[in-house]
C-alpha positions as a printed NumPy array, in Angstrom:
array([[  0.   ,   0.   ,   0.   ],
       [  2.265,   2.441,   1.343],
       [  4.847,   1.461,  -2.768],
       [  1.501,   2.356,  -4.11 ],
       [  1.029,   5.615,  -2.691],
       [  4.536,   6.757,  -3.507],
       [  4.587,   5.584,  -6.863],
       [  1.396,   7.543,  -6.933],
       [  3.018,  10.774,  -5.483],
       [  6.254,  10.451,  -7.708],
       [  3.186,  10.046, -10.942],
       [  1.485,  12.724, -10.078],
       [  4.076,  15.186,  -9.977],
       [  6.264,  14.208, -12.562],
       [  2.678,  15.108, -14.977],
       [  3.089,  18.831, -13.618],
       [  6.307,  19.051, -13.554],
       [  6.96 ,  21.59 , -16.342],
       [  3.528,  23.34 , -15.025],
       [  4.201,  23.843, -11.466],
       [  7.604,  25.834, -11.767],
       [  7.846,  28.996, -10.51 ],
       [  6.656,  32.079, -12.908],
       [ 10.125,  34.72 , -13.025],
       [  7.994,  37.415, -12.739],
       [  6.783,  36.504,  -9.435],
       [  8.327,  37.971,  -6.304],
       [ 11.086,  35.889,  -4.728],
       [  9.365,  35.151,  -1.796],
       [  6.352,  33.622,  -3.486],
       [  9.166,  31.604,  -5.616],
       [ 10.344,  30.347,  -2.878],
       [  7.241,  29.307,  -1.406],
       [  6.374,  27.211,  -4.487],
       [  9.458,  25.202,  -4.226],
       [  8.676,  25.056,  -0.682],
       [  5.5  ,  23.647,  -1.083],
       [  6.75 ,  21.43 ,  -4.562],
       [  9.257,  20.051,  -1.786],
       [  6.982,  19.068,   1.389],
       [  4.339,  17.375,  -0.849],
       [  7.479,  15.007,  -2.439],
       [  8.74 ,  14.165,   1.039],
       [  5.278,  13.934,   2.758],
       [  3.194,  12.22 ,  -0.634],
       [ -0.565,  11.862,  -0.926],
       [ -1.814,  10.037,   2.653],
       [ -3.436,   6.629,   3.058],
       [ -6.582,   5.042,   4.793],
       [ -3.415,   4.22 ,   7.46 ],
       [ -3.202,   7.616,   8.277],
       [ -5.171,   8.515,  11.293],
       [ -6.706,  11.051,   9.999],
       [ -6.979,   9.676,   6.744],
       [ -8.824,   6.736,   7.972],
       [-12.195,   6.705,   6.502],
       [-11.386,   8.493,   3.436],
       [ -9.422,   7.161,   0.44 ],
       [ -8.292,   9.494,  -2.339],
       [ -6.64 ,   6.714,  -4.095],
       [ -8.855,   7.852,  -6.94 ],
       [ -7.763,  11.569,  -6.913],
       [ -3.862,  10.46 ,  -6.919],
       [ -4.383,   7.553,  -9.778],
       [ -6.101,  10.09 , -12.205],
       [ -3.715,  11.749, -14.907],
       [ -5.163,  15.59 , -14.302],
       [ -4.841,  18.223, -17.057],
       [ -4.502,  22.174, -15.286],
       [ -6.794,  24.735, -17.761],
       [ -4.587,  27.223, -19.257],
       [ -7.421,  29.668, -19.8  ],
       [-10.906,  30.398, -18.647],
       [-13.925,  28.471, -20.668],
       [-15.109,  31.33 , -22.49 ],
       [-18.305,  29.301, -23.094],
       [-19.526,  30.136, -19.871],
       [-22.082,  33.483, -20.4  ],
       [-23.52 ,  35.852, -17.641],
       [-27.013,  34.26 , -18.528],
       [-25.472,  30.503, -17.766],
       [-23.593,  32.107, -14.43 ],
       [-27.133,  32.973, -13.586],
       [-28.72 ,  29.688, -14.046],
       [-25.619,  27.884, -12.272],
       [-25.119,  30.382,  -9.278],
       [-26.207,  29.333,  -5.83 ],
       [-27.39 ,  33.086,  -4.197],
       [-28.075,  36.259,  -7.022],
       [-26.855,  38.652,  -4.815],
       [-26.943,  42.295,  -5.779],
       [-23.421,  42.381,  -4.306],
       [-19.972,  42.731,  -5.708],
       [-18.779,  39.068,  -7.323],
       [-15.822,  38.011,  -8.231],
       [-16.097,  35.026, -10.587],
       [-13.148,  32.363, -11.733],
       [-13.903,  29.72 , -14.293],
       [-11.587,  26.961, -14.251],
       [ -9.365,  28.563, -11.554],
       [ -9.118,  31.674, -13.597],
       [-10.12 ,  34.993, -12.682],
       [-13.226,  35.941, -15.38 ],
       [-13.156,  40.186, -15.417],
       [-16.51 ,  40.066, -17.798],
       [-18.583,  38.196, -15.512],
       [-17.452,  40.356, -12.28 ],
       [-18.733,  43.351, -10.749],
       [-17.777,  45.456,  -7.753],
       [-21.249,  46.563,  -7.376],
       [-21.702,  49.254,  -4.539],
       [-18.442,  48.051,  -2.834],
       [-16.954,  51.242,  -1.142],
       [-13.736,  51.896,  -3.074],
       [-11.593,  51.516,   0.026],
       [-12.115,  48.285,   0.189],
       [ -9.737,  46.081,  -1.727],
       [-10.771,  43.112,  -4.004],
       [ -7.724,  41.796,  -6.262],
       [ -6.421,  38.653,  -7.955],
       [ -2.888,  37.182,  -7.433],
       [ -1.819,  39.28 , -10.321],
       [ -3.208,  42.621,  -9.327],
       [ -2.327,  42.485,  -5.877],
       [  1.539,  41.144,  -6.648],
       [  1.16 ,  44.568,  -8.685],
       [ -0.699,  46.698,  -6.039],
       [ -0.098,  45.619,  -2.747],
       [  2.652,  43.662,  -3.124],
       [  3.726,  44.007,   1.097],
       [  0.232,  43.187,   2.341],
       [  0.149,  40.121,  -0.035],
       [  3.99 ,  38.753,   1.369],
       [  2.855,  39.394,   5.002],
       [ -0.493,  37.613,   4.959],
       [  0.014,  35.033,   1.952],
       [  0.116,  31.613,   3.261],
       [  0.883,  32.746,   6.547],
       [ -2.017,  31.067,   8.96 ],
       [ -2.111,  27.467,   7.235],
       [ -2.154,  25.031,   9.445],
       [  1.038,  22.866,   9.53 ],
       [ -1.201,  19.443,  10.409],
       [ -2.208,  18.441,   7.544],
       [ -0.025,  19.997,   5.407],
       [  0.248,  17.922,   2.385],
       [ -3.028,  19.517,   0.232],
       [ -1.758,  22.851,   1.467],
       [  1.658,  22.266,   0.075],
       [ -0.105,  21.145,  -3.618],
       [ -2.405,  24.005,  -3.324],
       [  1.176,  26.535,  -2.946],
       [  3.005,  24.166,  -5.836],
       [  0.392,  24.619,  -8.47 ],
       [ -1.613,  28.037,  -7.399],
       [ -2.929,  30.066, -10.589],
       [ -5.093,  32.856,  -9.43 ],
       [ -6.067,  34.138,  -6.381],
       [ -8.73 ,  36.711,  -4.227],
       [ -7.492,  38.746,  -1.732],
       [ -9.889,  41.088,   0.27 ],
       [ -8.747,  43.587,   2.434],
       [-11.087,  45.064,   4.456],
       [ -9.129,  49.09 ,   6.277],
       [ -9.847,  49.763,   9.694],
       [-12.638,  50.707,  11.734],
       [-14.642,  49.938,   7.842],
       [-17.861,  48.236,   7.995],
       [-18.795,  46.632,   4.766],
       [-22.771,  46.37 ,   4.854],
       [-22.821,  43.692,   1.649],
       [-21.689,  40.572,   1.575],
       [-18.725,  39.522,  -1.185],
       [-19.645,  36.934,  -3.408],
       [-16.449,  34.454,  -4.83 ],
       [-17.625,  32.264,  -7.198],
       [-15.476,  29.235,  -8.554],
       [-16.855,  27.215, -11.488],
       [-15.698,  24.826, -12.87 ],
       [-16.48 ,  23.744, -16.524],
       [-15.979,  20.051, -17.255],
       [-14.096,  19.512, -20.574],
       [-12.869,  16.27 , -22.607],
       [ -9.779,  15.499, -20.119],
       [-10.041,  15.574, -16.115],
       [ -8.823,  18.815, -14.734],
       [ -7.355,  20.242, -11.354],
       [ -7.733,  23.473, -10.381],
       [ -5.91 ,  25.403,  -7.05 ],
       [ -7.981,  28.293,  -6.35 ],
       [ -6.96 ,  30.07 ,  -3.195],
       [ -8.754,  32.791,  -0.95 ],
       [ -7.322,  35.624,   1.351],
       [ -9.064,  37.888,   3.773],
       [ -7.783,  40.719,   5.559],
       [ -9.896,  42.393,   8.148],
       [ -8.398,  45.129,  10.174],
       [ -8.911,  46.032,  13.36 ],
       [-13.071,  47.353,  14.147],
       [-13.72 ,  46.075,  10.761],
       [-16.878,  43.995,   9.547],
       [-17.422,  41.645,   6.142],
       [-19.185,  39.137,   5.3  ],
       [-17.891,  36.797,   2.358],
       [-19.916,  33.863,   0.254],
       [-17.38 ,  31.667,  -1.287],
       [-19.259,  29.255,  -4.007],
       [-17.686,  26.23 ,  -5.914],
       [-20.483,  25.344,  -8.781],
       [-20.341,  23.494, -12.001],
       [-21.914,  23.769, -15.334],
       [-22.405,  20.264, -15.475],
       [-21.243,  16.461, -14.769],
       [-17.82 ,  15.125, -15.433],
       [-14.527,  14.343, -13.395],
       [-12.668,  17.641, -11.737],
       [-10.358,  18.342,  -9.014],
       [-10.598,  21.37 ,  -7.003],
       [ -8.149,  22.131,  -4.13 ],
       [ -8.719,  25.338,  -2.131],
       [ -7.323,  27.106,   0.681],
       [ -9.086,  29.51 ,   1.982],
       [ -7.201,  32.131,   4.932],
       [ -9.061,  34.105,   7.18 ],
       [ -7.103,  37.11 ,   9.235],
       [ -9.477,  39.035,  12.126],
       [ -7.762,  41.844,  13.515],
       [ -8.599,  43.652,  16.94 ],
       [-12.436,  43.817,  17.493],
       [-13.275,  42.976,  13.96 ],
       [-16.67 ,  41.081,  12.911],
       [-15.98 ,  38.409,   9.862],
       [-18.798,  35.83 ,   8.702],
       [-17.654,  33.611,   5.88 ],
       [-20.186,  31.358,   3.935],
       [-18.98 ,  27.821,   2.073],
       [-20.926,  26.29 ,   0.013],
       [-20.389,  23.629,  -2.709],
       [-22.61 ,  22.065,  -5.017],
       [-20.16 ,  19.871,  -7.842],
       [-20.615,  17.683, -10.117],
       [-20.98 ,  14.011,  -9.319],
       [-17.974,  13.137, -10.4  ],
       [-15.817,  15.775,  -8.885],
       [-13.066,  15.533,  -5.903],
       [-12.954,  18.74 ,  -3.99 ],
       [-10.106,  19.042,  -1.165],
       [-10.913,  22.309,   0.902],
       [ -9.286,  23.564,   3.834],
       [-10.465,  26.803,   5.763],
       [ -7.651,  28.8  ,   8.516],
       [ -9.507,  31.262,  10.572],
       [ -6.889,  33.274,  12.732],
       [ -8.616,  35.408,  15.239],
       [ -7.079,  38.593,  17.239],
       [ -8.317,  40.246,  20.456],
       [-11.856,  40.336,  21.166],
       [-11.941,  39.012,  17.181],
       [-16.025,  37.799,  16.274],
       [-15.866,  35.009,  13.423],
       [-18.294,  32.547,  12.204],
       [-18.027,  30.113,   9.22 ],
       [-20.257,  28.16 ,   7.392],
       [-19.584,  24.919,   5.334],
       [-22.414,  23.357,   3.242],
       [-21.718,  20.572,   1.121],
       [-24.425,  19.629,  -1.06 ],
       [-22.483,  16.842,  -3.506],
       [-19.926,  15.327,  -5.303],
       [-17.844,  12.529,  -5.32 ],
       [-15.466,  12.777,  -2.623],
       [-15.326,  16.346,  -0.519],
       [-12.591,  16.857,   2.192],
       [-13.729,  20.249,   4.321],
       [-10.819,  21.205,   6.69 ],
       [-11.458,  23.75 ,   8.556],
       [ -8.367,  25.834,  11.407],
       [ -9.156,  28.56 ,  13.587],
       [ -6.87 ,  29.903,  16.067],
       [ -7.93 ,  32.106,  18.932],
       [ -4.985,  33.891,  19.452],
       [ -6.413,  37.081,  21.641],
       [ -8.132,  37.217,  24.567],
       [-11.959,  38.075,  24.226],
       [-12.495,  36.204,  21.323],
       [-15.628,  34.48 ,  19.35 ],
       [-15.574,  31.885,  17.169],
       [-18.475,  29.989,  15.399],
       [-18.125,  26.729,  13.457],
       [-21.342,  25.531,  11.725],
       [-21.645,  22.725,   9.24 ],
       [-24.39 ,  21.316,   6.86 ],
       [-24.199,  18.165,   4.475],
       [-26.992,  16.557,   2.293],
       [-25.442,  14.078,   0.782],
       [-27.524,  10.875,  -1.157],
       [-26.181,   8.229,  -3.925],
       [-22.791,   6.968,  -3.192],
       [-21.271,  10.243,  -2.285],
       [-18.364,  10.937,   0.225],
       [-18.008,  14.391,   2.457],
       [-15.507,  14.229,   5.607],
       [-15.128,  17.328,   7.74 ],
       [-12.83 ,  17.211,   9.692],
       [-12.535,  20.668,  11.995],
       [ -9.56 ,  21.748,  14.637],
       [-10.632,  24.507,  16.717],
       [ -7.148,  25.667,  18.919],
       [ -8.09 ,  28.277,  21.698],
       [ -4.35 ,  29.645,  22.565],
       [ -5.535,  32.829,  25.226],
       [ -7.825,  33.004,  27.716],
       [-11.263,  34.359,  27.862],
       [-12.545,  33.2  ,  24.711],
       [-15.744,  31.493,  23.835],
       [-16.497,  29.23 ,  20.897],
       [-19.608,  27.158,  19.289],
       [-19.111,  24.108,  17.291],
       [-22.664,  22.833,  15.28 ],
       [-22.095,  20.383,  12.425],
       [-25.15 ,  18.428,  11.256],
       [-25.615,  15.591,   8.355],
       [-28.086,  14.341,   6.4  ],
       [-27.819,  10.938,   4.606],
       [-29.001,   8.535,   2.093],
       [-28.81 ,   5.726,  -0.209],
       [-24.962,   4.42 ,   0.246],
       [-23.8  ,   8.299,   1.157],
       [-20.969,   8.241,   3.653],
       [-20.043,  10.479,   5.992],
       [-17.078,  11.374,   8.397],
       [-16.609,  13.911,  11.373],
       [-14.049,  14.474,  13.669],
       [-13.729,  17.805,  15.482],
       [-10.864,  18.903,  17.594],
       [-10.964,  21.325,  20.259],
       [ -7.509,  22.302,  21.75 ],
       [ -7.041,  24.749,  25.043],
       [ -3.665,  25.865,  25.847],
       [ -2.089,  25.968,  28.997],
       [ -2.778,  29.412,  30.334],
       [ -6.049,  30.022,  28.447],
       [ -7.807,  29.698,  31.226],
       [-11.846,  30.937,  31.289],
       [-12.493,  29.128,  28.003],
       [-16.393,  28.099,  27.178],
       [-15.934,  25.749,  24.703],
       [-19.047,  23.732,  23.075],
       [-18.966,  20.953,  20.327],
       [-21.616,  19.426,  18.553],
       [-22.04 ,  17.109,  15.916],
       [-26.061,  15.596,  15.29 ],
       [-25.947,  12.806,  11.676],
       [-29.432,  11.448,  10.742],
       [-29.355,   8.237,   8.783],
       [-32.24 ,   7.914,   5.901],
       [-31.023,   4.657,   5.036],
       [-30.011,   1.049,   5.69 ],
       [-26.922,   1.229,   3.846],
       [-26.194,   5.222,   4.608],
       [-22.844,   5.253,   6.931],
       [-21.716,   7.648,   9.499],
       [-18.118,   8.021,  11.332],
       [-18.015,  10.807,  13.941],
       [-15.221,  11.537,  16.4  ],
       [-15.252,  14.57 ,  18.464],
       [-12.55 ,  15.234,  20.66 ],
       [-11.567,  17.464,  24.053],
       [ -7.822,  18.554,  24.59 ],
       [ -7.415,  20.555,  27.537],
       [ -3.788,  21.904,  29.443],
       [ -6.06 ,  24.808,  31.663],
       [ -7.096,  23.738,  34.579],
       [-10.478,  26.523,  34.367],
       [-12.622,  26.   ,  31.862],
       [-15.914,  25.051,  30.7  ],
       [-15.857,  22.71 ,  27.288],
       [-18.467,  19.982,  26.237],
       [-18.874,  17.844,  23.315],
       [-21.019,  15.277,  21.824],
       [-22.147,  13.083,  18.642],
       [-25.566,  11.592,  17.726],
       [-26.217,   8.831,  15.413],
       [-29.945,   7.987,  14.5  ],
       [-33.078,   7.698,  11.969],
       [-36.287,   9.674,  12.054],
       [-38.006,   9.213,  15.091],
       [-41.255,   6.99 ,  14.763],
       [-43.068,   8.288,  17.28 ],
       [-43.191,  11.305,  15.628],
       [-43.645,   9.598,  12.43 ],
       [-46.513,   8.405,  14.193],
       [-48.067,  11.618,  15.567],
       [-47.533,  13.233,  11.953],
       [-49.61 ,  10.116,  10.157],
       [-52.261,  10.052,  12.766],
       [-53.324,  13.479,  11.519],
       [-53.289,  12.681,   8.342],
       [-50.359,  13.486,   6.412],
       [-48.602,  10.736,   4.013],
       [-45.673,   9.058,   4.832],
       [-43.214,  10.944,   2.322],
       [-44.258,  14.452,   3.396],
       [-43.925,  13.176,   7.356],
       [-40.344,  12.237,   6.779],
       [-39.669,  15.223,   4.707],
       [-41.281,  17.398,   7.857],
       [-38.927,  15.948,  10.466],
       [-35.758,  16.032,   7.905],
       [-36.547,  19.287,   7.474],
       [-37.078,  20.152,  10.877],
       [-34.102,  18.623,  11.707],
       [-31.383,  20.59 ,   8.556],
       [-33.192,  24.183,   8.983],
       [-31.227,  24.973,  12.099],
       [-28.532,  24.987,  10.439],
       [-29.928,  27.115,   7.61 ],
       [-31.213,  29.444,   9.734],
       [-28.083,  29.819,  11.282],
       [-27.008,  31.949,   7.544],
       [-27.153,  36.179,   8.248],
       [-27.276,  36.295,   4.229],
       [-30.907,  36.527,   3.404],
       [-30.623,  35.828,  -0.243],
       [-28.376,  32.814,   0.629],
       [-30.964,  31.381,   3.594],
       [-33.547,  31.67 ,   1.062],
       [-31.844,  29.579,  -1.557],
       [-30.628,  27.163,   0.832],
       [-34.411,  26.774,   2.013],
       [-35.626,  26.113,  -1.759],
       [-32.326,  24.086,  -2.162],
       [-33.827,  21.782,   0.744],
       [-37.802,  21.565,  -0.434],
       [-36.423,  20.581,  -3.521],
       [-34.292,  18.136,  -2.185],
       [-36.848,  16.744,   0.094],
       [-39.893,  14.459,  -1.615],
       [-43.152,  16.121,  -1.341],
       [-41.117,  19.452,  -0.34 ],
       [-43.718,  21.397,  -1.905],
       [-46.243,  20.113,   1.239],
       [-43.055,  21.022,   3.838],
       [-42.59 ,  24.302,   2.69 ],
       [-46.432,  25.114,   3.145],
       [-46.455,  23.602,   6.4  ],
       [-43.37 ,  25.957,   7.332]])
């Protein structure tokens, strides 16, 4: 197994090997991370089911696949196809990348106050180029470093949002990342950078869409950076082809008295890995973890979440909840760290999985480390079908048996939906769900 997976590793890069080289017009210091990162994923290599971590997920199939990185945008893709594709119209500013490339024509700033900055790896190499060095690739986690490191090797474009100080941005920011399935399998790196200063506020929707089926790759890193007092919500939401692998991690990295949330939604595809790192690393700090996945057919989502609490007085909420049918399988395991000396932490952890089927599979694994000695952290898991007692009550009063189950699956996902502050997105998210549900049409008048 573990011949396999190097041959595998020593495969995979030799196909990129021309295409993962550093650009000479980059800066030196993004040069040299690119090596960096070309280096740690030949001496660490893909990981294996004997990997704790890795242990319920096998991406055999993304390593054995001879992947194809798009050279250019699919300039197929119109504003009136965006439209039909996109998860939440907002009337916001949208930035949109097709095939991991930043698409100008199908991108809008909208009413975004002109001291906030929006830019692509390009632009902001060009503009900004000292923010970009002191925040780029600078709160990864080093854990699970190895889709990280293949994210830096093989990077083509790039958002970074900085939010100035004390600025309050009252829309959200929509990223969109589609990907448009072609004759040969393809493998995209998009990556994702926000700066909020200190007594700043933003709220960012990052979507990864398709135009339709076939086999793609998409590994994203996404980096989060909350100054002093600032307010960030960011919003995660993929709905892929069938056939797609998408390896995601989020880093959150939270300052003093720092308020974060983030939301992860996976909706399909074939095999989704949704890592999510957030450091509270100033006293007086929030931070928020939710999770939904609705997952059916024979599809794979693991989330696996570390959330690292490093000074006192900081509070955090952990909610992930899944959905599952037909042979769907499903993995969880959270992570909740307290320092020594971060003492007066209120930690909670949460993860509820409801099973619509026989065959459906759920692995969930939450975990407690704590070095203070006063502090307040719980965690749980819950395994289970629909309750028939309440299938029961719902019958007796005459309601069939599809629209009863859809009531209490319903009942039992909206929390989490409700949980979105984007009102266009909640919305959308509700129709997503009636439409996913059998006799949704009955649920949603009921609601």
């Amino acid at each position: 197994m573990l011949e396999a997976v190097k041959e595998e590793t020593t495969d995979f890069l030799a196909l990129f090997s021309n295409r993962s080289q550093p650009s000479p017009q980059e800066p030196l210091w993004l040069q040299k991370m690119r090596r960096d990162g070309i280096r740690t994923f030949q001496e660490i290599g893909f990981p294996s089911t004997r990997d704790e971590a890795w242990k319920y997920t096998d991406i055999s199939p993304i390593a054995q696949t001879e992947w194809n990185i798009p050279q250019a945008a699919d300039a197929r893709l119109t504003e009136e196809g965006l439209a039909r594709i996109q998860f939440s119209n907002l009337s916001a500013a949208r930035w949109t990348f097709v095939n991991g490339v930043f698409m100008e024509r199908l991108s809008s700033r909208g009413a975004l106050p002109e001291a906030v900055r929006v830019s692509t790896l390009a632009q902001a190499q060009k503009e900004c180029p000292e923010l970009l060095e002191r925040h780029l690739a600078r709160y990864a986690s080093r854990e699970e470093p190895v889709f990280h490191a293949l994210n830096l090797a093989f990077l083509q474009d790039a958002a970074l949002i900085h939010v100035p100080p004390g600025l309050i941005v009252e829309e959200p920011i929509q990223l969109i990342f589609c990907n448009v399935p072609g004759g040969r399998p393809h493998m995209t790196s998009p990556r994702v950078l926000i700066v909020a200063e200190e007594n700043s506020q933003v709220s960012v929707l990052e979507t990864h869409l398709t135009t339709g089926s076939g086999v793609y790759f998409t590994n994203t890193v996404t980096e989060v950076f909350a100054g002093d007092n600032s307010v960030v919500d960011h919003y995660k939401v993929q709905r892929e082809s069938d056939e797609a692998f998408h390896m995601g991690t989020v880093h959150l990295h939270q300052q003093r008295n720092a308020n974060v949330r983030t939301n992860t939604v996976s909706l399909s595809g074939a095999i989704i890995r949704n890592e999510t790192n957030t450091i509270l690393d100033g006293e007086g700090g929030w931070g928020e973890l939710n999770g939904l996945f609705l997952i059916s057919k024979d599809h794979h989502v693991d989330n696996f979440t570390r959330l690292e609490h490093r000074k006192p007085h900081c509070d955090s909420r952990e909610v992930y909840k899944g959905v599952l049918e037909d042979q769907a399988k499903g993995i969880f395991r959270g992570r909740i760290v307290v320092a020594k000396g971060a003492q007066k932490t209120d930690s909670k952890q949460t993860n509820n999985n409801l099973l619509l089927s026989n065959e459906a599979l759920i692995h969930t694994k939450p975990q407690l480390e704590i070095y203070a000695d006063d502090v307040k952290c719980t965690h749980g898991a819950t395994i289970g079908q629909l309750d028939r007692d309440a299938l029961f009550y719902l019958r007796a009063r005459g309601i069939d048996e599809k629209a009863a189950r859809s009531i209490l699956i319903y009942a039992f996902a909206s929390e989490m939906v409700n949980k979105v502050r984007i009102d266009a997105l909640r919305k959308e998210l509700d129709d997503y769900l009636f439409e996913w549900l059998p006799r949704g049409e009955l649920v949603r008048e009921a609601v």
